[in-house]
N, CA, C and O atoms as CSV, one atom per row, in Angstrom:
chain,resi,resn,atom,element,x,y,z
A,1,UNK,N,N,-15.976,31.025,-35.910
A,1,UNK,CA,C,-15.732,32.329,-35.355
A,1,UNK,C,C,-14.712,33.064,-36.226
A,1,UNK,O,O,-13.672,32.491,-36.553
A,2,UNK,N,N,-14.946,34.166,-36.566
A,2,UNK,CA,C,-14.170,34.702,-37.712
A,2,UNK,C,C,-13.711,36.231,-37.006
A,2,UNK,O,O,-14.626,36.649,-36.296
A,3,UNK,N,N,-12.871,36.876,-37.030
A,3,UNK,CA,C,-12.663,37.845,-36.788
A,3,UNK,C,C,-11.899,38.871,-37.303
A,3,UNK,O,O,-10.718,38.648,-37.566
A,4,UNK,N,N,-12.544,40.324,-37.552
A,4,UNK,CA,C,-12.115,41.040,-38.432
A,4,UNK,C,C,-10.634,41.747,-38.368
A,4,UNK,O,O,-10.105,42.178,-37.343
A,5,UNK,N,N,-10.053,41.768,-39.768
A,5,UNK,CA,C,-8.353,42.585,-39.179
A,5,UNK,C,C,-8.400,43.860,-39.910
A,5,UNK,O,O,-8.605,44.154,-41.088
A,6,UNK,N,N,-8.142,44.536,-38.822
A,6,UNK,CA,C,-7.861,46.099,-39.543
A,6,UNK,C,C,-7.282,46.426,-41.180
A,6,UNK,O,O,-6.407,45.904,-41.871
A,7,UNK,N,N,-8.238,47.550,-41.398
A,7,UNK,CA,C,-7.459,47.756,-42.753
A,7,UNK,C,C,-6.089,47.880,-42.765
A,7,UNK,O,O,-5.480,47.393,-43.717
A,8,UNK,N,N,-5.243,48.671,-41.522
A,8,UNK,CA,C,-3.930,49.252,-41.320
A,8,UNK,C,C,-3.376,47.922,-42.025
A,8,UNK,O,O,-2.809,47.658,-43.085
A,9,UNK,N,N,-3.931,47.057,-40.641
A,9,UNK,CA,C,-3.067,45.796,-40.806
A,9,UNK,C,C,-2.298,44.772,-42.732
A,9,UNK,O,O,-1.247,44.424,-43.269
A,10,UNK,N,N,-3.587,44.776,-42.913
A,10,UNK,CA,C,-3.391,44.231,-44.176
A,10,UNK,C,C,-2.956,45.198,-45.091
A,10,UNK,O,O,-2.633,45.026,-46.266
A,11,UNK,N,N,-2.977,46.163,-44.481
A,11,UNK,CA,C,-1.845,47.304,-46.116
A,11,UNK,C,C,-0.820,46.963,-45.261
A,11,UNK,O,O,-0.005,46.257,-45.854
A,12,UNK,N,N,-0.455,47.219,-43.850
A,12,UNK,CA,C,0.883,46.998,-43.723
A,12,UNK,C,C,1.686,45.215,-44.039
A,12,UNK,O,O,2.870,44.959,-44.261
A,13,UNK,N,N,0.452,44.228,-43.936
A,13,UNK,CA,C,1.476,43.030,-44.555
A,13,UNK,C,C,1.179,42.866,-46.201
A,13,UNK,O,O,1.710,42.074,-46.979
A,14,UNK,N,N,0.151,43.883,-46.468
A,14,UNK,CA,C,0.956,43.628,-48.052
A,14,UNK,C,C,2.324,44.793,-48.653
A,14,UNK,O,O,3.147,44.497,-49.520
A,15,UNK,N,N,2.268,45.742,-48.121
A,15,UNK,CA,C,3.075,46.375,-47.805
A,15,UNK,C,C,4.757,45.719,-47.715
A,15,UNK,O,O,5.711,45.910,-48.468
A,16,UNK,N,N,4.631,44.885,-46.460
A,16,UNK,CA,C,5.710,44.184,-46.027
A,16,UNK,C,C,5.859,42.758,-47.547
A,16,UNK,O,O,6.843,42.335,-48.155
A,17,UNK,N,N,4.485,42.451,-47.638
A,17,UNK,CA,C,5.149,41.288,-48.823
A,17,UNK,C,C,5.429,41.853,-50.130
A,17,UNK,O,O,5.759,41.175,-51.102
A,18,UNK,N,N,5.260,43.381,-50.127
A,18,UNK,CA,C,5.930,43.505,-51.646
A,18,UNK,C,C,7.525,43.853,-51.295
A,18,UNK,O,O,8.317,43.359,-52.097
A,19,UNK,N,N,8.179,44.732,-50.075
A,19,UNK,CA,C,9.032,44.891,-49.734
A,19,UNK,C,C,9.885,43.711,-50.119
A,19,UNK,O,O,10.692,43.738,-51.048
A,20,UNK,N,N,9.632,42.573,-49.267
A,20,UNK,CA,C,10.089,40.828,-49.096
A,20,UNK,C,C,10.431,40.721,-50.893
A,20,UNK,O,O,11.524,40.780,-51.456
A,21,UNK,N,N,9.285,40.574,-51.387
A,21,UNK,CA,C,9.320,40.764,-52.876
A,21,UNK,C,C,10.424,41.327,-53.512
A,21,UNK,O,O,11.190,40.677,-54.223
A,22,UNK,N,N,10.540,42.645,-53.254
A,22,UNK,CA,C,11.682,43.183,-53.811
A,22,UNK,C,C,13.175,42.916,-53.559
A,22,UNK,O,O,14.202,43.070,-54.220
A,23,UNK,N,N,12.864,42.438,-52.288
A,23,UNK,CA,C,14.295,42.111,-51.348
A,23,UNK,C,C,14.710,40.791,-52.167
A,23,UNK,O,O,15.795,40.683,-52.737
A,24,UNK,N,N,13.826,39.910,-52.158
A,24,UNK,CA,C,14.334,38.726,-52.700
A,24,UNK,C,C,14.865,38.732,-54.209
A,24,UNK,O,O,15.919,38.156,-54.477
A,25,UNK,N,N,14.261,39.265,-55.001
A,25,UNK,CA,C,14.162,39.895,-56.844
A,25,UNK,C,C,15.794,40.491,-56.585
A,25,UNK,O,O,16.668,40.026,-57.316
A,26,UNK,N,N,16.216,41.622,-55.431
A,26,UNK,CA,C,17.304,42.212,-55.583
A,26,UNK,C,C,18.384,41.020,-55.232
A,26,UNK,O,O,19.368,40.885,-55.959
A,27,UNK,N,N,18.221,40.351,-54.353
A,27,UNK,CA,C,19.566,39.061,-53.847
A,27,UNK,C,C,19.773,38.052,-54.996
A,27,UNK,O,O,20.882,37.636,-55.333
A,28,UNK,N,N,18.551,37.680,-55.593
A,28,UNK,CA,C,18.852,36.950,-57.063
A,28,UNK,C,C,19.745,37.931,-57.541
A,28,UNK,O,O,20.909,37.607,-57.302
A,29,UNK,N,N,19.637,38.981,-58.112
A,29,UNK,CA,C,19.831,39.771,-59.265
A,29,UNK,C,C,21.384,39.905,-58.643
A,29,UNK,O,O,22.256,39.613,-59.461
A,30,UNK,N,N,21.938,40.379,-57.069
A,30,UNK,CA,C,23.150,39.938,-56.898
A,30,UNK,C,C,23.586,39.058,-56.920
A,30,UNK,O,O,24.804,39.223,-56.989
A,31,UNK,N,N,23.180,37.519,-56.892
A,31,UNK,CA,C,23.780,36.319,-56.532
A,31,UNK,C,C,24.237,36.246,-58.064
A,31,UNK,O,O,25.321,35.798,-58.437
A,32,UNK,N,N,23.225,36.765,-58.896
A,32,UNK,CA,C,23.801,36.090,-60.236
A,32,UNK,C,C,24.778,36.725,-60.996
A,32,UNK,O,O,25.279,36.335,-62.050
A,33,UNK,N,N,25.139,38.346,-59.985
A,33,UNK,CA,C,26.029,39.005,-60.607
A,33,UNK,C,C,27.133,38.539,-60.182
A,33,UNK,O,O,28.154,38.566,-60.869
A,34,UNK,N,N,27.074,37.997,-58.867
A,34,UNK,CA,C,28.127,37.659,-58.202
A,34,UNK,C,C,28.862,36.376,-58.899
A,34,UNK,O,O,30.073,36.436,-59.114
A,35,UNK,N,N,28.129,35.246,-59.238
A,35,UNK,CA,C,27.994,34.312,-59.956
A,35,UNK,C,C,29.101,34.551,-61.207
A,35,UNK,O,O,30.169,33.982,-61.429
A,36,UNK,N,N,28.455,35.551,-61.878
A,36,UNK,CA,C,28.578,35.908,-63.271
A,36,UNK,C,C,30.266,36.880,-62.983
A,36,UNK,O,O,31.116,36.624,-63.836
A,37,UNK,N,N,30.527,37.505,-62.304
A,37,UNK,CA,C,32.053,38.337,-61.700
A,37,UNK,C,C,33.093,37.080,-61.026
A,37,UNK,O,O,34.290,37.302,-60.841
A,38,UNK,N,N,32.636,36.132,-60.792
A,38,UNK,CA,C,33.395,34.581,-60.408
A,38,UNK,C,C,34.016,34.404,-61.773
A,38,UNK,O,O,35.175,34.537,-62.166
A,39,UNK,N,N,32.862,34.055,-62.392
A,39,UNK,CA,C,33.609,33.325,-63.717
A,39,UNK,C,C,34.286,34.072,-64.636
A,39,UNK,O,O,35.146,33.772,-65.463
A,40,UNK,N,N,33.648,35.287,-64.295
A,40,UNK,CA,C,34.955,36.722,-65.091
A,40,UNK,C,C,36.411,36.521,-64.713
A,40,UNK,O,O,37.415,36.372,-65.409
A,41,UNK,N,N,36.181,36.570,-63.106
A,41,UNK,CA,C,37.934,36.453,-62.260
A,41,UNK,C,C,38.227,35.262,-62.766
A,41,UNK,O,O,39.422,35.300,-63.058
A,42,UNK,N,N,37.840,34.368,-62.991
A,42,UNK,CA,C,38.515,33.109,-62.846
A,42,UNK,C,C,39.263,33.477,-64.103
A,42,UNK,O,O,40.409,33.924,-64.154
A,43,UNK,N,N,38.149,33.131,-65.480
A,43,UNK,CA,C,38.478,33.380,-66.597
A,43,UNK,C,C,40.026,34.366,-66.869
A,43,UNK,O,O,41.145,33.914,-67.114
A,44,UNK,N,N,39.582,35.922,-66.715
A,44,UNK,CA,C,40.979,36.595,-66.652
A,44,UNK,C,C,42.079,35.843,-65.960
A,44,UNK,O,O,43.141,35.882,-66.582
A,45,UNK,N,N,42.107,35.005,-64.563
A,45,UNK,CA,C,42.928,35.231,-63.938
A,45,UNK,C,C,43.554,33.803,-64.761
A,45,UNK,O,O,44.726,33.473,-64.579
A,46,UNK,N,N,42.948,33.278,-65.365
A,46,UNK,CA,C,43.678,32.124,-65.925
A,46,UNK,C,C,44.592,32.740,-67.278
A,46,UNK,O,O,45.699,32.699,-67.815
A,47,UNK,N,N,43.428,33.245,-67.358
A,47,UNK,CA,C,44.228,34.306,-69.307
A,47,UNK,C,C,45.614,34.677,-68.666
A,47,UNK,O,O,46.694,34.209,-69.028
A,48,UNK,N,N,45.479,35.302,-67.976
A,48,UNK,CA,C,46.512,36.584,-67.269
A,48,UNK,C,C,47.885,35.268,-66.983
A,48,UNK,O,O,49.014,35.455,-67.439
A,49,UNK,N,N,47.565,34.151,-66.275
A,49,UNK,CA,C,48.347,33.330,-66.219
A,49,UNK,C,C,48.995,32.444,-67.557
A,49,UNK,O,O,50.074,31.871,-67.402
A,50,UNK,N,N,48.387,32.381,-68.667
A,50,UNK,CA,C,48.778,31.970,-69.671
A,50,UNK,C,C,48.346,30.615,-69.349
A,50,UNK,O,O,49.179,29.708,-69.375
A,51,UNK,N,N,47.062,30.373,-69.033
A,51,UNK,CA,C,46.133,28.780,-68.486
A,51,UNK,C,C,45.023,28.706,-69.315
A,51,UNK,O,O,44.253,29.667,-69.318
A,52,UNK,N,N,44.759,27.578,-70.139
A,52,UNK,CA,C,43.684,28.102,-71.051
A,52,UNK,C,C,42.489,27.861,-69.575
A,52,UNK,O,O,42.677,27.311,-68.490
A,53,UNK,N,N,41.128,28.622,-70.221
A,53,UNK,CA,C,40.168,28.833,-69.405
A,53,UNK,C,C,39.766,27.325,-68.363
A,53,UNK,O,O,39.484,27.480,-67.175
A,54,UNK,N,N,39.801,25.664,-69.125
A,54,UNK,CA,C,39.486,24.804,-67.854
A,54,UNK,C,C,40.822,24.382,-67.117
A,54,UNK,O,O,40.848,23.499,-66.259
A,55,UNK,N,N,41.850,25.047,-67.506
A,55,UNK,CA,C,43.166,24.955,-66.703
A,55,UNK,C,C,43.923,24.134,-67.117
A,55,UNK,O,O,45.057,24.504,-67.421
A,56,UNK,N,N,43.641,23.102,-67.226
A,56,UNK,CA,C,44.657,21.858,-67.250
A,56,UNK,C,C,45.098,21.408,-68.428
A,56,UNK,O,O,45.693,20.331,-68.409
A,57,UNK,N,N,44.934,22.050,-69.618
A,57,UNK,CA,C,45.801,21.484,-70.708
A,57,UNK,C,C,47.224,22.524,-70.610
A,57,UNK,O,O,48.421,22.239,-70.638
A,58,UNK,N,N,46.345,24.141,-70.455
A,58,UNK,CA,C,47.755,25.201,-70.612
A,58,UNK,C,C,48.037,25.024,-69.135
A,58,UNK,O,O,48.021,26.189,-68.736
A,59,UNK,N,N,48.266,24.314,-68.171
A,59,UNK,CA,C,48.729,24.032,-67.005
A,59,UNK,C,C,49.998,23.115,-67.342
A,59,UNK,O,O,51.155,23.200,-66.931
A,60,UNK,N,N,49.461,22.305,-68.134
A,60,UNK,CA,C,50.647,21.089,-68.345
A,60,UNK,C,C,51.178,21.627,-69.232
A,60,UNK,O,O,52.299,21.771,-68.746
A,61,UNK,N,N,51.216,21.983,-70.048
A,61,UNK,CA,C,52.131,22.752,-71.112
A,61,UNK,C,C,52.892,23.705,-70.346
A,61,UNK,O,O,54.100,23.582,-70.548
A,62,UNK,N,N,52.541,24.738,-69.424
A,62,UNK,CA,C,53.706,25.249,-68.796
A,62,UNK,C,C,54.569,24.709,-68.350
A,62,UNK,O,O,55.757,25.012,-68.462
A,63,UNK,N,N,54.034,23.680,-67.682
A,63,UNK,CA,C,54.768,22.482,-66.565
A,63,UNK,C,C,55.700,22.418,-67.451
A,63,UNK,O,O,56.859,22.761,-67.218
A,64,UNK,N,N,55.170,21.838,-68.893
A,64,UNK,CA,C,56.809,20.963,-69.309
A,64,UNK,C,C,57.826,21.915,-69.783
A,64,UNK,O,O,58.909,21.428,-70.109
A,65,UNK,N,N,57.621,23.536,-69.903
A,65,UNK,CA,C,58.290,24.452,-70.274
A,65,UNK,C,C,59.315,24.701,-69.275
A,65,UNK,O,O,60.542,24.763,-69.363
A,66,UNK,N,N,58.270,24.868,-68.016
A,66,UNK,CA,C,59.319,25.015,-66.819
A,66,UNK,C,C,59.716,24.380,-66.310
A,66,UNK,O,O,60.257,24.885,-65.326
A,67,UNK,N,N,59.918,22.273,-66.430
A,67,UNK,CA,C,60.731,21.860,-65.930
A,67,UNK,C,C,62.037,21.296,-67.060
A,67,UNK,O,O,62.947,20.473,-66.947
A,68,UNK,N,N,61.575,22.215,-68.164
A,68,UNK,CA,C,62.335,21.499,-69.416
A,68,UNK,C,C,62.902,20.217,-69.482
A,68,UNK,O,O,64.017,19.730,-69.294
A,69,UNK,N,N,61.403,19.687,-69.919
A,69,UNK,CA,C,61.302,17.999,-69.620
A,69,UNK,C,C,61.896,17.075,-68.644
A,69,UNK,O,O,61.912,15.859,-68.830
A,70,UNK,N,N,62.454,17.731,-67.456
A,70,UNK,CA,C,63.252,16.493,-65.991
A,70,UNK,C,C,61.860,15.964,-65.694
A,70,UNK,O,O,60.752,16.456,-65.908
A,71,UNK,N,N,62.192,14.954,-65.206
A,71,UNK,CA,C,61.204,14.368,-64.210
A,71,UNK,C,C,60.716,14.856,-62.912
A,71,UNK,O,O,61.618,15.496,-62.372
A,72,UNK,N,N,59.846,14.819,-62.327
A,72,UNK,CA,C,59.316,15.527,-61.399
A,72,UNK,C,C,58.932,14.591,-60.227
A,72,UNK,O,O,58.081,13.722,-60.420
A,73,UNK,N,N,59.639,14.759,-58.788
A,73,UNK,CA,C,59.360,14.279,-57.922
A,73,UNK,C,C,57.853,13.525,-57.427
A,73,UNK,O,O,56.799,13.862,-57.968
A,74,UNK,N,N,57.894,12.476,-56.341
A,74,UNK,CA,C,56.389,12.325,-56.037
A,74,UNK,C,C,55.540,13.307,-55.695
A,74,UNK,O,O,54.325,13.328,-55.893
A,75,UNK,N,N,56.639,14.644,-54.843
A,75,UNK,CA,C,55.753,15.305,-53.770
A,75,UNK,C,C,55.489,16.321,-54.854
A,75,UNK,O,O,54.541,17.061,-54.592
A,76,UNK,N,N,56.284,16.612,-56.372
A,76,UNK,CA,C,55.788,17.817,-56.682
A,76,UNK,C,C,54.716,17.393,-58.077
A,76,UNK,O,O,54.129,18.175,-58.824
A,77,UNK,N,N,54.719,16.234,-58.094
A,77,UNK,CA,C,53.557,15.461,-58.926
A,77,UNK,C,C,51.948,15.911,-58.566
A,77,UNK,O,O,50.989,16.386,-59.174
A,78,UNK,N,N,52.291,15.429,-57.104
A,78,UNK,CA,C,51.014,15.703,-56.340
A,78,UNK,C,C,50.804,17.294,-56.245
A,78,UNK,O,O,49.751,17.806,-56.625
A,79,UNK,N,N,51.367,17.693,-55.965
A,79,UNK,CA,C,50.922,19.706,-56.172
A,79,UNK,C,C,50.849,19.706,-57.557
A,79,UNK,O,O,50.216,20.755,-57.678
A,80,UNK,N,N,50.995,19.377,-58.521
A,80,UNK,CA,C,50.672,19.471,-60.195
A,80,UNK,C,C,49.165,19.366,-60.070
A,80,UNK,O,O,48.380,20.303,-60.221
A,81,UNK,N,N,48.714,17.538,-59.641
A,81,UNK,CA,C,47.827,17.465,-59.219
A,81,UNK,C,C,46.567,17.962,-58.368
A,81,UNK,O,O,45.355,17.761,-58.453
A,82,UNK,N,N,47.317,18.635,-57.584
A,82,UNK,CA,C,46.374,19.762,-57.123
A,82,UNK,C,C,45.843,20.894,-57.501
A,82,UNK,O,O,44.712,21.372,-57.409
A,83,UNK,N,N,46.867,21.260,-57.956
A,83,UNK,CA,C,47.209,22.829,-58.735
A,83,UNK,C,C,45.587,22.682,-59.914
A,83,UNK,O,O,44.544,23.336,-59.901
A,84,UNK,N,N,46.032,21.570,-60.779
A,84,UNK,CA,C,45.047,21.481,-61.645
A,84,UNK,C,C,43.659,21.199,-61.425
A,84,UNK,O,O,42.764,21.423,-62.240
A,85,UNK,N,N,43.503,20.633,-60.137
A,85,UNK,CA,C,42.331,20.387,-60.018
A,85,UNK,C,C,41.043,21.350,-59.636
A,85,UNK,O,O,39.835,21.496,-59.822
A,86,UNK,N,N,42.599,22.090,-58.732
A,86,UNK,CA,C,41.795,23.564,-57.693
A,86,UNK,C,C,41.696,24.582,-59.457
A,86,UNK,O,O,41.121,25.670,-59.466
A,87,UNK,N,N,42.322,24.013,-60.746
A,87,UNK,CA,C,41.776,25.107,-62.041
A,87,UNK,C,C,40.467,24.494,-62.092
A,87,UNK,O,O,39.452,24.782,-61.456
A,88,UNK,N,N,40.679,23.548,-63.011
A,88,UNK,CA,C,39.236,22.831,-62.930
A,88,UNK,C,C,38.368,22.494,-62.721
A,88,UNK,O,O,37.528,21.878,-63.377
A,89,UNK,N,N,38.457,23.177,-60.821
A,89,UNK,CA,C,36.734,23.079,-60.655
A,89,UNK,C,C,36.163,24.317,-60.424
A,89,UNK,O,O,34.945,24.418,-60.283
């Protein structure tokens, strides 16, 4: 048993699947701008900090500037540790 569907119908769902089409083509095209403006901020915001871009070499080099070589507690070891990791990923 087969039954026929209006012309309306099928212009309006191809209609609707080129819409979908476009909708989806446009959210890529933001995701990857968005994507692509991440790694801009990051990038600057590390420059701007004087961090080279994966963080953790010009991270430790500040470190030892600004504690002019003392030793550094357990608790502020571990925020070093953090600090660098939250660059690095």
């Amino acid at each position: 048993m087969t039954s026929k569907v209006p012309a309306e119908t099928l212009v309006g769902l191809q209609n609707l699947l080129v819409h979908l089409r476009d909708v989806s083509a446009e959210n890529a095209h933001l995701y990857q701008y968005r994507l692509w403006d991440a790694k801009r901020v990051k990038l600057e915001t590390a420059q701007n900090r004087g961090v080279s871009p994966d963080g953790a070499a010009g991270y430790r080099d500040g470190l030892r500037r600004a504690t002019n070589g003392h030793p550094l507690s357990a608790e502020e070891v571990q925020k070093v540790v953090s600090r660098v990791n939250q660059l690095s990923s």
